[in-house]
C-alpha positions as CSV (number, residue, x, y, z in Angstrom):
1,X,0.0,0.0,0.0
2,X,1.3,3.2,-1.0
3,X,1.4,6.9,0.3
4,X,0.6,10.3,-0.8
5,X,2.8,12.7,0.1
6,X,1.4,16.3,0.0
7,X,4.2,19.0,0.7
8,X,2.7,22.7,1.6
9,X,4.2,26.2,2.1
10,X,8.1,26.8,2.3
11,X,8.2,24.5,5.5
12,X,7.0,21.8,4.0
13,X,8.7,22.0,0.7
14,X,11.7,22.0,2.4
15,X,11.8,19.0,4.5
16,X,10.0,16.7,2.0
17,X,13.2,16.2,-0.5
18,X,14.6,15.5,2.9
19,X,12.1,12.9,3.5
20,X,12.7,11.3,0.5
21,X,16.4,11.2,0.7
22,X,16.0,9.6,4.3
23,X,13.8,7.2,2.6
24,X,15.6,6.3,-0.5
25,X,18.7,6.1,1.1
26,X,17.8,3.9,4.1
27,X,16.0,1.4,1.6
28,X,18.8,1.5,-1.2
29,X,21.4,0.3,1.1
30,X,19.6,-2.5,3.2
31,X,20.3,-6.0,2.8
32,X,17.1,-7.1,2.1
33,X,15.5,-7.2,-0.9
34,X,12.1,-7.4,0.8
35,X,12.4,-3.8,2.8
36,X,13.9,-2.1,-0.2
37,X,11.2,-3.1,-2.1
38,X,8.5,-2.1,0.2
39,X,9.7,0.8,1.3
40,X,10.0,1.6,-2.6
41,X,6.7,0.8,-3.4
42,X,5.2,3.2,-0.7
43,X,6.9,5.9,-1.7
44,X,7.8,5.7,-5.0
45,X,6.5,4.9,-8.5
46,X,8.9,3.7,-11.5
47,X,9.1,6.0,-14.6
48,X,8.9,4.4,-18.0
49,X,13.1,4.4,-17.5
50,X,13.1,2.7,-14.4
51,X,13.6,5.7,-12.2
52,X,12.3,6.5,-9.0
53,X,9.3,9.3,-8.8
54,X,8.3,10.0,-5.6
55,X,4.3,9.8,-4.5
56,X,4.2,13.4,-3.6
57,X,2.5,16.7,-4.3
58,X,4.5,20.3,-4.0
59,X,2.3,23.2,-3.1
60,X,2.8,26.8,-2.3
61,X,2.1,29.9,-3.4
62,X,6.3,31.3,-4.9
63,X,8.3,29.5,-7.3
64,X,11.5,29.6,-5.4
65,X,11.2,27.2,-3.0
66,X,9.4,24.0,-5.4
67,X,12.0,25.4,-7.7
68,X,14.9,24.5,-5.5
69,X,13.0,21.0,-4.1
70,X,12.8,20.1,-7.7
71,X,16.4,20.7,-8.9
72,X,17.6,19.3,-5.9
73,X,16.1,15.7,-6.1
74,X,17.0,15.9,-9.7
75,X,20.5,16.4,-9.3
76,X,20.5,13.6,-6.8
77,X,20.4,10.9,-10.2
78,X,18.8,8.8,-7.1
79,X,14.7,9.8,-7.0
80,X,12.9,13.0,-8.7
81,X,10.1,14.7,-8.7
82,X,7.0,14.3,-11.1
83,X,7.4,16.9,-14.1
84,X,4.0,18.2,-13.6
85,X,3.1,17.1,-9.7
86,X,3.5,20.8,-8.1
87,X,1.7,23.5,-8.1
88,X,2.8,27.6,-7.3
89,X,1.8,31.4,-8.0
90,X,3.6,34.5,-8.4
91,X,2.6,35.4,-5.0
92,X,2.8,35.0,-1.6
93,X,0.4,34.6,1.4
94,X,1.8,37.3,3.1
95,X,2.2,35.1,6.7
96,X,-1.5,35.7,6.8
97,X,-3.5,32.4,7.4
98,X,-7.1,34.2,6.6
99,X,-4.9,34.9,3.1
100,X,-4.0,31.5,2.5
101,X,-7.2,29.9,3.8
102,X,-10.2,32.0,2.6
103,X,-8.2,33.4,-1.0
104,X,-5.6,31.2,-2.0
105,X,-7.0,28.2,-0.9
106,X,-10.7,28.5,-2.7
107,X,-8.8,30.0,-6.0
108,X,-6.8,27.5,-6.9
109,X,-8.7,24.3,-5.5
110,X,-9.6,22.5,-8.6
111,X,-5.3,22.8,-9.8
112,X,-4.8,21.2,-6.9
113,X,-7.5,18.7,-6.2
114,X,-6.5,17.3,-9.3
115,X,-2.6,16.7,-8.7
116,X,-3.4,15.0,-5.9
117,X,-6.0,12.6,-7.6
118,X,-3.3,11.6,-10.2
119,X,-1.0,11.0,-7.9
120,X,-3.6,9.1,-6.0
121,X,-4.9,7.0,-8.9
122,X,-1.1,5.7,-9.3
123,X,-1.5,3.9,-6.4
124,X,-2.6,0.0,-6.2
125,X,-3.9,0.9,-2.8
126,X,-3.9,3.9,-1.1
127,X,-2.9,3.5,2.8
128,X,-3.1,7.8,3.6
129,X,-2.2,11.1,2.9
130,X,0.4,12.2,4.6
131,X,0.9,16.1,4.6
132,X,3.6,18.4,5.9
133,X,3.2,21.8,6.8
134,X,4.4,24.6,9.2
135,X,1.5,26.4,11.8
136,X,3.1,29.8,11.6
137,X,3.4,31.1,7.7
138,X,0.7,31.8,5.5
139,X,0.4,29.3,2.7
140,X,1.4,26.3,4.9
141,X,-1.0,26.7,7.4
142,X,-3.7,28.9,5.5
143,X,-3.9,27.1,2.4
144,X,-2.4,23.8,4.0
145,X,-5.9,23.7,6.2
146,X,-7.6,24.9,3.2
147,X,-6.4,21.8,0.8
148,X,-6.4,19.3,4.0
149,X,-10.4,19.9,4.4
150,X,-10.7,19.4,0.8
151,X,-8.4,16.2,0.9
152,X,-11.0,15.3,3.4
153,X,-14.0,15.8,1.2
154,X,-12.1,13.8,-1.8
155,X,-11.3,10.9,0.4
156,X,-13.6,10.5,3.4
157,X,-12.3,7.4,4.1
158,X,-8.6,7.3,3.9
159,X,-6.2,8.1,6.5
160,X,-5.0,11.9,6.5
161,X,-2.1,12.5,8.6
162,X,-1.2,15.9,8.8
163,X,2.7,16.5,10.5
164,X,3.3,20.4,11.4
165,X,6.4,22.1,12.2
166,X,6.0,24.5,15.3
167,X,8.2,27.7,15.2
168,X,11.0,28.6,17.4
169,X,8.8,30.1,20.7
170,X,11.4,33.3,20.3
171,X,9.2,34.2,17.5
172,X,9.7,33.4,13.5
173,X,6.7,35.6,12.5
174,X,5.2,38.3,14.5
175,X,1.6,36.7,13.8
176,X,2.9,33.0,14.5
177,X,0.2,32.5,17.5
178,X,-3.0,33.3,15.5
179,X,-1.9,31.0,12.5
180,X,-1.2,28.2,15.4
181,X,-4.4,28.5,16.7
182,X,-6.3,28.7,13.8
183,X,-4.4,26.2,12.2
184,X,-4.6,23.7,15.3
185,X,-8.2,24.5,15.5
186,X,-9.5,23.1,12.3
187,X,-6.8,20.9,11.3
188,X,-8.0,18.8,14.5
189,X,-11.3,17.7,13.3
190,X,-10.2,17.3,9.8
191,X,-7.3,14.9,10.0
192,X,-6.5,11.1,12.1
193,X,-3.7,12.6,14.1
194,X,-0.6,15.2,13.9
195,X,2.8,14.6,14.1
196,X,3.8,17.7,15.9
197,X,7.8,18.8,15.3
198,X,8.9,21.7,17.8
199,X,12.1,23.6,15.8
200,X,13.2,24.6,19.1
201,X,13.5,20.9,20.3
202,X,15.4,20.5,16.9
203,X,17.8,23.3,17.5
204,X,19.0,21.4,20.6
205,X,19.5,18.4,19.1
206,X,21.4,19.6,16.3
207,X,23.5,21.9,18.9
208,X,23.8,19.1,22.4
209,X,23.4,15.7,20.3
210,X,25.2,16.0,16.9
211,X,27.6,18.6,17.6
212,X,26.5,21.4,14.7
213,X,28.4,24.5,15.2
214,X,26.5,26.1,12.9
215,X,22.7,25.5,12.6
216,X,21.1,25.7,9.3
217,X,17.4,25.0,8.2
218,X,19.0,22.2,6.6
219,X,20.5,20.6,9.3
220,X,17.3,21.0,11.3
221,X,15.1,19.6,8.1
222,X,17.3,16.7,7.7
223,X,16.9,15.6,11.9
224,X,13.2,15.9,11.2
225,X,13.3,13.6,8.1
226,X,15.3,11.2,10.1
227,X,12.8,11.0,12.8
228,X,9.6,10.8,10.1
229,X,11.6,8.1,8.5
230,X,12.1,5.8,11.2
231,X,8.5,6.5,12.2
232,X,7.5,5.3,8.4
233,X,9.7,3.1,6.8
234,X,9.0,-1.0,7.1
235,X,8.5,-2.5,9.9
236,X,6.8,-5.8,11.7
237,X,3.9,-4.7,13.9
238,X,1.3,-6.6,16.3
239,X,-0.9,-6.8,13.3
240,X,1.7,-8.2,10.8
241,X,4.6,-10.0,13.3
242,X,6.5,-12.4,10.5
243,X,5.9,-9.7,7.5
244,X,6.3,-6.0,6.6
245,X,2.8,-4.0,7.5
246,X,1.0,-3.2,4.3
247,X,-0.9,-0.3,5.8
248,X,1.8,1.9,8.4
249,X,-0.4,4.6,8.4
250,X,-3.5,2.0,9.0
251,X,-1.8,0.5,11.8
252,X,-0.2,3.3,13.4
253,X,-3.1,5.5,13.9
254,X,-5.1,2.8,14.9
255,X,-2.9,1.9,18.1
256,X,-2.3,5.6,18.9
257,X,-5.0,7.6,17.7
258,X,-8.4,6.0,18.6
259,X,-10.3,8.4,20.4
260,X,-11.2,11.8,19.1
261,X,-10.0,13.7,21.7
262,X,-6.7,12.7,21.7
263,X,-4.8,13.3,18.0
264,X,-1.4,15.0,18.9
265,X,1.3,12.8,18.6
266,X,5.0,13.5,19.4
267,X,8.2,11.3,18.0
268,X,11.4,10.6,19.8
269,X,14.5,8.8,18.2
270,X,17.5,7.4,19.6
271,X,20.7,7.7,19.7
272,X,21.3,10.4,17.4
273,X,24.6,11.6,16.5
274,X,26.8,13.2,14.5
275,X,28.4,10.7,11.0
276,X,31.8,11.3,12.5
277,X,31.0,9.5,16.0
278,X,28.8,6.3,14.4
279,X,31.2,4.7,14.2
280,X,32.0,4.4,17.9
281,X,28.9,3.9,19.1
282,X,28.2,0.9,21.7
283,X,24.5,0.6,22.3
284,X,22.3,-2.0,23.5
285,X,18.8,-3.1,23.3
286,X,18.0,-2.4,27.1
287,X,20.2,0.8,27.2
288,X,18.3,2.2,24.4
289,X,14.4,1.3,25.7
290,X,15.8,2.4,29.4
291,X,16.1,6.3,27.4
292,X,13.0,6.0,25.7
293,X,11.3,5.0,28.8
294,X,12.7,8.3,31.1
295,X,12.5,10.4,27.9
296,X,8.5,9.5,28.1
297,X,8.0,9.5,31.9
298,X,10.3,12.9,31.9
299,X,8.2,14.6,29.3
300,X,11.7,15.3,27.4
301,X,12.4,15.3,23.9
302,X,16.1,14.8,23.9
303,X,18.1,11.7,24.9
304,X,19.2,12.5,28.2
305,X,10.7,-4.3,28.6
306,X,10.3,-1.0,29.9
307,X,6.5,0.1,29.0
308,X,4.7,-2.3,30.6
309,X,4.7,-0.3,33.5
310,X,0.4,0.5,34.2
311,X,1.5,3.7,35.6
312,X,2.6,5.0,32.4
313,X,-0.7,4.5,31.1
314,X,-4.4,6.1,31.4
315,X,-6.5,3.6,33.3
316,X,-9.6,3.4,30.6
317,X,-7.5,1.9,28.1
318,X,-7.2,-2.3,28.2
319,X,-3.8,-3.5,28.9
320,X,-3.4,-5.0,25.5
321,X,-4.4,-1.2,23.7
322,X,-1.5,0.8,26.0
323,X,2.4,-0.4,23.8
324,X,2.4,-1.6,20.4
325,X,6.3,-2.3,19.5
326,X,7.2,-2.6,16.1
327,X,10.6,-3.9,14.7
328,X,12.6,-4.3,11.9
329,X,16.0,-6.4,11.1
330,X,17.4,-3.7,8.9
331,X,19.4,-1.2,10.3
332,X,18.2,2.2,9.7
333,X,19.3,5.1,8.6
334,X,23.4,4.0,9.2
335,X,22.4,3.2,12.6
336,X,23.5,-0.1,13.6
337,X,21.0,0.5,16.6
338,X,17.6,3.3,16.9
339,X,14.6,3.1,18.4
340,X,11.6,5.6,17.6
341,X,8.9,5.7,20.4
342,X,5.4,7.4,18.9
343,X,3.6,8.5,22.2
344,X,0.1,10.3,22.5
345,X,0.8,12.0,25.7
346,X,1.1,15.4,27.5
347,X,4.7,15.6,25.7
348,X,3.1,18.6,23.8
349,X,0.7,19.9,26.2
350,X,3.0,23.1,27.6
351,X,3.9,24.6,24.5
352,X,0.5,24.1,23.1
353,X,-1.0,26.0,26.4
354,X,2.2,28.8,25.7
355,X,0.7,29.4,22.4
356,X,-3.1,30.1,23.0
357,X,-1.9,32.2,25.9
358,X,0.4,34.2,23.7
359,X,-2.2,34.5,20.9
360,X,-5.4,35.6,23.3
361,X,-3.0,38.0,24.7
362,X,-2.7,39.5,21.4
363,X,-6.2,39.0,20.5
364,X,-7.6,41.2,23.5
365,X,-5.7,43.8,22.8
366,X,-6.7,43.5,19.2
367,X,-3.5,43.5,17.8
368,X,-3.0,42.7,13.8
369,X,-6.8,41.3,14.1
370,X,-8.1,43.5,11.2
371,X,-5.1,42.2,9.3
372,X,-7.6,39.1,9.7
373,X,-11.1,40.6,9.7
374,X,-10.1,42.0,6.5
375,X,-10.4,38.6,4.4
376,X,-12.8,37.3,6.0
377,X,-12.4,36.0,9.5
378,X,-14.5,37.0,12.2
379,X,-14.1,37.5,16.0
380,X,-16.6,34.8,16.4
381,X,-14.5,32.2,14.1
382,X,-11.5,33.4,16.6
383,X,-13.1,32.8,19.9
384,X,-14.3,29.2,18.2
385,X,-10.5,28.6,17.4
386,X,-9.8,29.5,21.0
387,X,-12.8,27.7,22.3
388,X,-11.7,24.5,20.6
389,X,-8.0,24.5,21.5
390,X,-8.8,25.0,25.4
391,X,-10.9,21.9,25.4
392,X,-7.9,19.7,24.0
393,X,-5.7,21.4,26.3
394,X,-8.3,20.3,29.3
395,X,-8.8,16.6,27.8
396,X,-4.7,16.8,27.8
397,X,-4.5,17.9,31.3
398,X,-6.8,15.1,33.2
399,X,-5.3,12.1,31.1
């Protein structure tokens, strides 16, 4: 079963040829003929030359960025781009989400409705839409919400899983709180779950785990890919224990995202590490789990038979509904040893909270709201957004 890959705004355009690096990569140099060619076939289609197109979409509203995605899997020689699988304008969204959503998004609908059916109709079966996207720009979060509630129109029953990239809390754009909100808002009754990515959790990984002197938006996109990758690569689950899962998406949002109330999922991966000190690395099974374990009970993102434990756990859920572990012989990514842990938990419940305060402060004061008003969104559609966002953050709070 294959996936859909639907890349939106800069953010996303970005860290998708990253994805698919990861993803190429990983599979071209395992042993096994059987993950290779799994991993191929849920990612990639095969050109009348024998080349590798990958199952994805490009959306925003400049050139530049799809421009640079393009031209960099292309110079690869590895994987590329469909000729005519993206879609961009002249001009921006401005960092406005009522721009993206309410102008954008309506206008060029039908352009982009279609892409993604083509892409859709290549597929022997279709396991989900998997769409990347930033909450605090314009075009990924406006039109990104905009294209995801049409996605779910198209495709009312396939899996939509939508993964967001939260800006640094220093502030990226000066509007960054009302896009959140409004994004987060809507985006929660529209798709399965979201895969939540903080950059400043990022940033520390690239500066206290791997050493980076330097951090670029590269070096950030390509830890996220690595994390997404290990999340959605091959693997034996609880449902498929002596063969590769057909449906990951299936599977995954099945164990972790069952109850409507609960959709915001957080990722972890261990160790990670800069290429130079691989090589030297001396990790076990246990050691690795024992992390994984204190990184969930700690509520920390970072690495500073181990889930079993009932306290972990929320007490409605049957024991057999609480861990799902999932394993693969193939080392990924160059890593002789990793382990991913997916967890729907209260990992993401503080910054959430730190962003509807920040965005009702401006929004009593009334700051940049007619910047808003002006295309379309009213108070009322602001204090739903708000309304909405303060009941996940109480379901969060008494887990």
């Amino acid at each position: 079963m294959s996936v859909v890959t639907v890349q939106l705004g800069q953010c996303g355009n970005q860290i998708g040829p990253e994805l698919f690096s990861t993803l190429y990569h990983d599979s071209s140099g395992a042993s096994q003929k059987t993950y290779k060619g799994f991993s191929h076939e849920r990612f990639f289609w095969e050109n009348s030359e024998g080349g590798l197109v990958a199952r994805s979409v490009l959306v925003d509203m400049e050139p530049k960025v799809i421009s640079q995605a393009i031209t960099k899997a292309s110079k690869s020689g590895k994987w590329k781009y469909e000729e005519k699988a993206h879609f961009c304008q002249k001009q921006g969204s401005g960092n406005n989400w009522a721009n993206g959503y309410c102008v954008h998004g309506p206008r060029h609908e039908e352009a982009v409705e279609d892409l993604v059916r083509r892409e859709v109709e290549r597929c022997d079966r279709l396991s989900g839409i998997f769409a990347m996207m930033s909450v605090a720009g314009g075009t990924g979060s406006g039109v990104g919400t905009f294209i995801t509630q049409c996605l779910r129109d198209m495709y009312p029953h396939s899996f939509i899983l939508n993964h967001l990239t939260w800006p640094y809390r220093t502030g990226e754009v000066i509007v960054q709180n009302y896009n959140s909100v409004l994004t987060l808002s809507r985006l929660y009754h529209l798709s399965d779950a979201l895969v939540v990515h903080e950059n400043d959790t990022v940033h520390k990984i690239c500066s206290q785990l791997m050493n980076i002197k330097h951090i670029s938006i590269c070096d950030i996109n390509k830890v996220i890919a690595h994390q997404l990758g290990s999340m959605l690569q091959p693997a034996y689950t609880a449902d498929s224990p002596t063969h590769y899962s057909r449906n990951p998406i299936g599977e995954l949002l099945s164990s972790l995202a069952c109850h409507p109330e609960y959709k915001l999922l957080s990722l972890c991966n261990i160790p990670q590490m800069s290429q130079a000190s691989l090589a030297y690395s001396a990790y076990t099974w246990p050691g690795l789990l024992k992390h994984l374990r204190q990184m969930l009970i700690a509520k920390a993102r970072m690495e500073e038979g181990v889930f079993k434990d009932p306290a972990l756990y929320v007490s409605w859920l049957p024991p057999d509904g609480t861990f799902s572990s999932w394993n693969s012989p193939v080392p990924f990514n160059g890593y002789e040893k990793s382990a991913t842990l997916v967890s729907n938990s209260q990992f993401l419940l503080k910054p959430l909270d730190d962003i509807v305060r920040k965005a009702w402060n401006m929004f009593i004061s009334r700051a940049y709201v007619h910047q808003y008003t002006k295309f379309g969104i009213s108070d009322e559609e602001f204090l739903d957004s708000f309304s909405v966002l303060e009941q996940i953050i109480s379901s969060y709070t008494h887990l």
